[in-house]
ROKOL-820952 format. One record per atom (N, C-alpha, C): residue number from 1; residue in three letters; atom name; x, y, z. Coordinates in steps of 0.1 Angstrom, whole numbers, plus 2048, in hexadecimal, padded with zeros to 3 digits. Layout:
<pts>
{NUM; Ala; CA; {X; Y; Z}}
...
</pts>
This chain:
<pts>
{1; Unk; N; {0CB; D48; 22B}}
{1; Unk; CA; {0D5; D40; 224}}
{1; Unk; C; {0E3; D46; 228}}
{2; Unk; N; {0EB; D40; 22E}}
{2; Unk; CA; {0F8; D47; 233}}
{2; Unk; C; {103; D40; 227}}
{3; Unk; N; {10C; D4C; 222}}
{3; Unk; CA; {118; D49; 21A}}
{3; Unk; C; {121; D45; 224}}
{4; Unk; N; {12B; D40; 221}}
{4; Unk; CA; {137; D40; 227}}
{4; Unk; C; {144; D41; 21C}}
{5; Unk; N; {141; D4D; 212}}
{5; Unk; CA; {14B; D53; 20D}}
{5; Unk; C; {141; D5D; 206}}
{6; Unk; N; {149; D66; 200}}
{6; Unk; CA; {147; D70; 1FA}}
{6; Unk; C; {143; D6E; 1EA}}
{7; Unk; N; {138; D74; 1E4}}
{7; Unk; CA; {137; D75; 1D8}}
{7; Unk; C; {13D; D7D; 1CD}}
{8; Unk; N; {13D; D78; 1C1}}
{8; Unk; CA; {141; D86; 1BD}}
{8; Unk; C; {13B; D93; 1BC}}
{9; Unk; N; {12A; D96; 1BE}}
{9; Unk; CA; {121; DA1; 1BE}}
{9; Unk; C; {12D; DA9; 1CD}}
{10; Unk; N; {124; DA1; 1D7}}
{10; Unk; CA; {12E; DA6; 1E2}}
{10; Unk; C; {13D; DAA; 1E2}}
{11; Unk; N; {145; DA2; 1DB}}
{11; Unk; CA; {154; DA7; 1D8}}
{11; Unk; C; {151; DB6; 1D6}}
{12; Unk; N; {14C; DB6; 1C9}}
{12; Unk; CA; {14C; DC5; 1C0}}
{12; Unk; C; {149; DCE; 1CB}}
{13; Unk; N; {13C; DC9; 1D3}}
{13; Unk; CA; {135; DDD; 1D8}}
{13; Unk; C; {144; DDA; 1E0}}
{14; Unk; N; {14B; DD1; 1E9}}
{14; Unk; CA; {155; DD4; 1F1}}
{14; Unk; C; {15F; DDA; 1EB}}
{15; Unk; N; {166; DD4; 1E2}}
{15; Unk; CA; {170; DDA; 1DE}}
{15; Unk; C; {16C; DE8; 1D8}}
{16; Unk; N; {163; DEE; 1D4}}
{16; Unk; CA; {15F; DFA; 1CE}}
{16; Unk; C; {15E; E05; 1D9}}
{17; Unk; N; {158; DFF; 1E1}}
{17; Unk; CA; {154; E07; 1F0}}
{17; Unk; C; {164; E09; 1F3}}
{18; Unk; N; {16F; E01; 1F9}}
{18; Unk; CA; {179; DFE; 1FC}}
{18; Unk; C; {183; E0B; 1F4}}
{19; Unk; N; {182; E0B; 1E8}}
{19; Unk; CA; {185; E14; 1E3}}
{19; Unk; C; {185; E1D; 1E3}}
{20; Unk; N; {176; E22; 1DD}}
{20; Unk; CA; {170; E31; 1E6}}
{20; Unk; C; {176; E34; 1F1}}
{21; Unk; N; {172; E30; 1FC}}
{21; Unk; CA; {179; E31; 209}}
{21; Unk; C; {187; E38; 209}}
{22; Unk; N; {190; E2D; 202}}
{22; Unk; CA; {197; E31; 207}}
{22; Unk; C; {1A3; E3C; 1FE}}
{23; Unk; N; {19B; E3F; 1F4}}
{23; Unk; CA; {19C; E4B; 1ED}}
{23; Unk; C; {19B; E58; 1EF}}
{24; Unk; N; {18D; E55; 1FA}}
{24; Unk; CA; {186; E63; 202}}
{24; Unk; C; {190; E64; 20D}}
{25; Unk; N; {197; E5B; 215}}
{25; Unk; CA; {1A1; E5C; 21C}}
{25; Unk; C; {1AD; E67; 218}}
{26; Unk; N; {1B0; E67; 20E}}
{26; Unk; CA; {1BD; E6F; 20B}}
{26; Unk; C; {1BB; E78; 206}}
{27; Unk; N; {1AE; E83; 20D}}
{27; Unk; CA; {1AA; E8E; 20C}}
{27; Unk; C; {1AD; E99; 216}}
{28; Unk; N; {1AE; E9E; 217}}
{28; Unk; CA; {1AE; EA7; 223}}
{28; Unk; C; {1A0; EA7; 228}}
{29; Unk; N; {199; EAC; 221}}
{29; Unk; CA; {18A; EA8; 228}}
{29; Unk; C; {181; EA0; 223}}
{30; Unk; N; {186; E8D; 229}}
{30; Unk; CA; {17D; E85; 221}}
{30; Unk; C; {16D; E86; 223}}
{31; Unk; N; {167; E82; 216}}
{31; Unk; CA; {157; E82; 217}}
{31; Unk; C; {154; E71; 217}}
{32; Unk; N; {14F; E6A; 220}}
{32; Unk; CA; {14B; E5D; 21F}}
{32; Unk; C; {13E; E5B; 225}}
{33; Unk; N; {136; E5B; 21B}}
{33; Unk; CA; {128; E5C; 21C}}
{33; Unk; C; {122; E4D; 222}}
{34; Unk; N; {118; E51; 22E}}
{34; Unk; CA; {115; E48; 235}}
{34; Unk; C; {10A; E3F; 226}}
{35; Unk; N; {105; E33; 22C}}
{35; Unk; CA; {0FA; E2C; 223}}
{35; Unk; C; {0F0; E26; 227}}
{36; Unk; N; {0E6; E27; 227}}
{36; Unk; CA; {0DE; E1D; 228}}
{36; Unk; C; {0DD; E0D; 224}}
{37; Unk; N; {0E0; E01; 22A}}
{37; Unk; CA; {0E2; DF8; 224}}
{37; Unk; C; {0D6; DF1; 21F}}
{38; Unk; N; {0C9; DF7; 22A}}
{38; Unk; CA; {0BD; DED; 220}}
{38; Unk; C; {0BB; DF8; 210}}
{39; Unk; N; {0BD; E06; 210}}
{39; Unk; CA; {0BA; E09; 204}}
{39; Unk; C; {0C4; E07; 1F9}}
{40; Unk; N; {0D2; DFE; 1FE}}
{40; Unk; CA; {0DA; DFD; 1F3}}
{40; Unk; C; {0D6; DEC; 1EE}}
{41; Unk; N; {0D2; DE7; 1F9}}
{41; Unk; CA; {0C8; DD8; 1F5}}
{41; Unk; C; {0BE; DDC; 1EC}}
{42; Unk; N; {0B6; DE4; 1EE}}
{42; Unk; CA; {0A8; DE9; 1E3}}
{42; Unk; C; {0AF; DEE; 1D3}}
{43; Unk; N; {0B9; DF3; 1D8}}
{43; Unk; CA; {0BE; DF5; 1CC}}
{43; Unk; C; {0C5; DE5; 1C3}}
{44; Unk; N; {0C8; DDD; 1CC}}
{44; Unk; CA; {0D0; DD4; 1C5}}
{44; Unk; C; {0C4; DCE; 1BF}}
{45; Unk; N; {0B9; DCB; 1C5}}
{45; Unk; CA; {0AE; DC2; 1C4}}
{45; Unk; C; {0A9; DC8; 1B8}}
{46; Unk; N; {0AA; DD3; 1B7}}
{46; Unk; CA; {0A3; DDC; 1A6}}
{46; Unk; C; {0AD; DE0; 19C}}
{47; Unk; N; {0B9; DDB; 19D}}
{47; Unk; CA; {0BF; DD8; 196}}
{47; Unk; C; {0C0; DC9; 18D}}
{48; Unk; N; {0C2; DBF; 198}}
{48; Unk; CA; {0C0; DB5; 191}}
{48; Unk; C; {0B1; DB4; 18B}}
{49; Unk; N; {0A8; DB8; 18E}}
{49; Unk; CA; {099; DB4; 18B}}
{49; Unk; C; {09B; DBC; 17B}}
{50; Unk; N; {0A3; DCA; 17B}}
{50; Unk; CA; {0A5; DCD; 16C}}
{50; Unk; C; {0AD; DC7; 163}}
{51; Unk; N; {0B9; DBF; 167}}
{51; Unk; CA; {0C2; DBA; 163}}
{51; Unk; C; {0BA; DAD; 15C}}
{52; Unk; N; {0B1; DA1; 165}}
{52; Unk; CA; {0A8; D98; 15F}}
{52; Unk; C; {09F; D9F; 155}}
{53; Unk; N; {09A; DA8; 154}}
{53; Unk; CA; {092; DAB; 14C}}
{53; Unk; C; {094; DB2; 140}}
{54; Unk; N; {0A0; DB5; 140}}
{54; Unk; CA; {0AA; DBE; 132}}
{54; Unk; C; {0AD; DAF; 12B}}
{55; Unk; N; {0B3; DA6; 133}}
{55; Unk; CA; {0B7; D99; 12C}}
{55; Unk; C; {0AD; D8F; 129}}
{56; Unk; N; {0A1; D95; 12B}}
{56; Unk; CA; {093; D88; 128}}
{56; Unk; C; {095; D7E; 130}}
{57; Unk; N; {09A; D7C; 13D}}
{57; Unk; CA; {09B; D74; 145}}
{57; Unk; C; {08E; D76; 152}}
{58; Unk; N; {085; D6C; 151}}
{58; Unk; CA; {07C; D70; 157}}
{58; Unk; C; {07C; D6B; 169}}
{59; Unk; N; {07C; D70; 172}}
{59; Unk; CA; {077; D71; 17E}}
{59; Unk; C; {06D; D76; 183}}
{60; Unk; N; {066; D6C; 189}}
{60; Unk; CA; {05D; D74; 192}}
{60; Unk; C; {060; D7E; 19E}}
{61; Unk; N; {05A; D85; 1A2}}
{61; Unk; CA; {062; D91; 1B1}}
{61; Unk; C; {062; D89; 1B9}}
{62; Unk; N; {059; D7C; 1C0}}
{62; Unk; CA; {061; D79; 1C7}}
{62; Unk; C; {06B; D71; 1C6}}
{63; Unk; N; {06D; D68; 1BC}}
{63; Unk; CA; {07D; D63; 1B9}}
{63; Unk; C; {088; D6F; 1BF}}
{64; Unk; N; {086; D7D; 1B4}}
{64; Unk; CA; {091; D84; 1BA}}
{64; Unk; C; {095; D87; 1CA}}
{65; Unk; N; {08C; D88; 1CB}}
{65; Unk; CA; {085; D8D; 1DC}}
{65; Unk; C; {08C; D84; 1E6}}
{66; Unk; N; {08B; D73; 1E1}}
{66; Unk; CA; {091; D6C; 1E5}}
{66; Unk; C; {09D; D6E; 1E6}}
{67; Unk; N; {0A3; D6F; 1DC}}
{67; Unk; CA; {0B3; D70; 1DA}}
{67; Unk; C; {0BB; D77; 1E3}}
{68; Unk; N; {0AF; D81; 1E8}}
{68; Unk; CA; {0B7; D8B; 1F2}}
{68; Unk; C; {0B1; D87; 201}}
{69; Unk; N; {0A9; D82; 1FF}}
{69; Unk; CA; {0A3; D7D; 20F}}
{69; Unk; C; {09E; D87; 216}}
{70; Unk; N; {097; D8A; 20D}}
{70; Unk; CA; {08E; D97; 20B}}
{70; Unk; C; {07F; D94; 210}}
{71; Unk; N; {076; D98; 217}}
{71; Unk; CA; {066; D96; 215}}
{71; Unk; C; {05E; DA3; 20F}}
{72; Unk; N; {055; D9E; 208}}
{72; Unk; CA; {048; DA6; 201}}
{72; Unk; C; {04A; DB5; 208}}
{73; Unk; N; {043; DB6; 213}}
{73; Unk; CA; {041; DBD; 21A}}
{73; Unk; C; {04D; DC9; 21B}}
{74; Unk; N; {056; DC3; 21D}}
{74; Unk; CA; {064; DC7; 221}}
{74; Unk; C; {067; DD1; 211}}
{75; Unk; N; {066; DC9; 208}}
{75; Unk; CA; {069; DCE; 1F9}}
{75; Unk; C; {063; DDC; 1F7}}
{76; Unk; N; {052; DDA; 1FA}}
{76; Unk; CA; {047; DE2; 1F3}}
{76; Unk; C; {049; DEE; 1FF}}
{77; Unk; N; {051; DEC; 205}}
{77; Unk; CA; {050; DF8; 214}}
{77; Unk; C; {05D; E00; 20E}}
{78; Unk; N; {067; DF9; 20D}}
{78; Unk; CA; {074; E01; 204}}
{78; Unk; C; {070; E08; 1F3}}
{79; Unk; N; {069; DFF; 1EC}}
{79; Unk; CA; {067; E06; 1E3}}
{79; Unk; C; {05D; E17; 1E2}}
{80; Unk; N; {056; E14; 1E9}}
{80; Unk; CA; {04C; E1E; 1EE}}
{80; Unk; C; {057; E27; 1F0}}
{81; Unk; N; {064; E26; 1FA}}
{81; Unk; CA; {06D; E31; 1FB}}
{81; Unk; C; {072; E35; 1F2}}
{82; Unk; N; {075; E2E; 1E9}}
{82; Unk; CA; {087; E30; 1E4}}
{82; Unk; C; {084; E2E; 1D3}}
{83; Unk; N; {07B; E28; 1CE}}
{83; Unk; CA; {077; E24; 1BF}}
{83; Unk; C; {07A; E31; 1B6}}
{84; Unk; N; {079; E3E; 1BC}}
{84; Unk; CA; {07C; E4A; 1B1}}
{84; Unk; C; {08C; E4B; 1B2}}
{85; Unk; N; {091; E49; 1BA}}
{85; Unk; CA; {09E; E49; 1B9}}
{85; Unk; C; {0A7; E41; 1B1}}
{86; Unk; N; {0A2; E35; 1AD}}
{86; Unk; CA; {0A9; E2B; 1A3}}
{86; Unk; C; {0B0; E32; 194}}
{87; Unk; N; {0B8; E31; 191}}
{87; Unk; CA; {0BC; E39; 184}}
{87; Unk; C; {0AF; E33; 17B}}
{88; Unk; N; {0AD; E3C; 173}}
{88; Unk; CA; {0A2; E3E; 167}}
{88; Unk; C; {0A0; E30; 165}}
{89; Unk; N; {0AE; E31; 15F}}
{89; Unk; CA; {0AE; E1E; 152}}
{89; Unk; C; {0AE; E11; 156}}
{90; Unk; N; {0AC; E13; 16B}}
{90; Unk; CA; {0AA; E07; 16B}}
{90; Unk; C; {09C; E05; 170}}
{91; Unk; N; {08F; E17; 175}}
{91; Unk; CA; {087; E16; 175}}
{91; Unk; C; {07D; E13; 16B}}
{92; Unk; N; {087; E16; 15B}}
{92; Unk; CA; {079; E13; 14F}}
{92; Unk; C; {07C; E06; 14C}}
{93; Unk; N; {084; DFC; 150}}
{93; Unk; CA; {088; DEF; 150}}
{93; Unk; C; {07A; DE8; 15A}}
{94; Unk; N; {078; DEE; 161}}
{94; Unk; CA; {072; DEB; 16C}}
{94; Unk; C; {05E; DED; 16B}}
{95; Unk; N; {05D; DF1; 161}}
{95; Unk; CA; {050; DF5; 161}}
{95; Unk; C; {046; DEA; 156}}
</pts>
């Protein structure tokens, strides 16, 4: 599904990133830490999945999954990586 404008989810990480950036710029020795973008998608994707489920809003995974145009496979292969890494309170959200 292609947008042809910007969301607000997307605004935020931009303008936040945008900022950072260019904060670390007016350092003498900036630090701008490279990213992974599928692990900051695994993050988005387990965020909202705790966000629906703190609000009793129910979704199935693959509804979410959808949202990001995401497949099974693709998910259960990132999570295997990255699932300890999630802050605490959005992994007991998650269980």
């Amino acid at each position: 599904m292609e947008q042809h404008s910007i969301n607000p989810i997307e605004r935020a990480i931009i303008e936040t990133v945008y900022a950072m950036v260019k904060q670390q710029l007016t350092r003498t020795i900036p630090s701008i830490p490279a990213f992974n973008h599928r692990r900051l998608a695994y993050f988005l994707i387990e965020t909202r999945r705790a966000a629906y489920k703190e609000a009793h809003i129910k979704r199935t995974l693959k509804q979410v999954l959808d949202e990001f145009e995401v497949e099974y496979h693709t998910y259960y292969n990132w999570r295997e990586k990255w699932y300890l890494l999630l802050p605490r309170a959005i992994r007991i959200q998650l269980k």
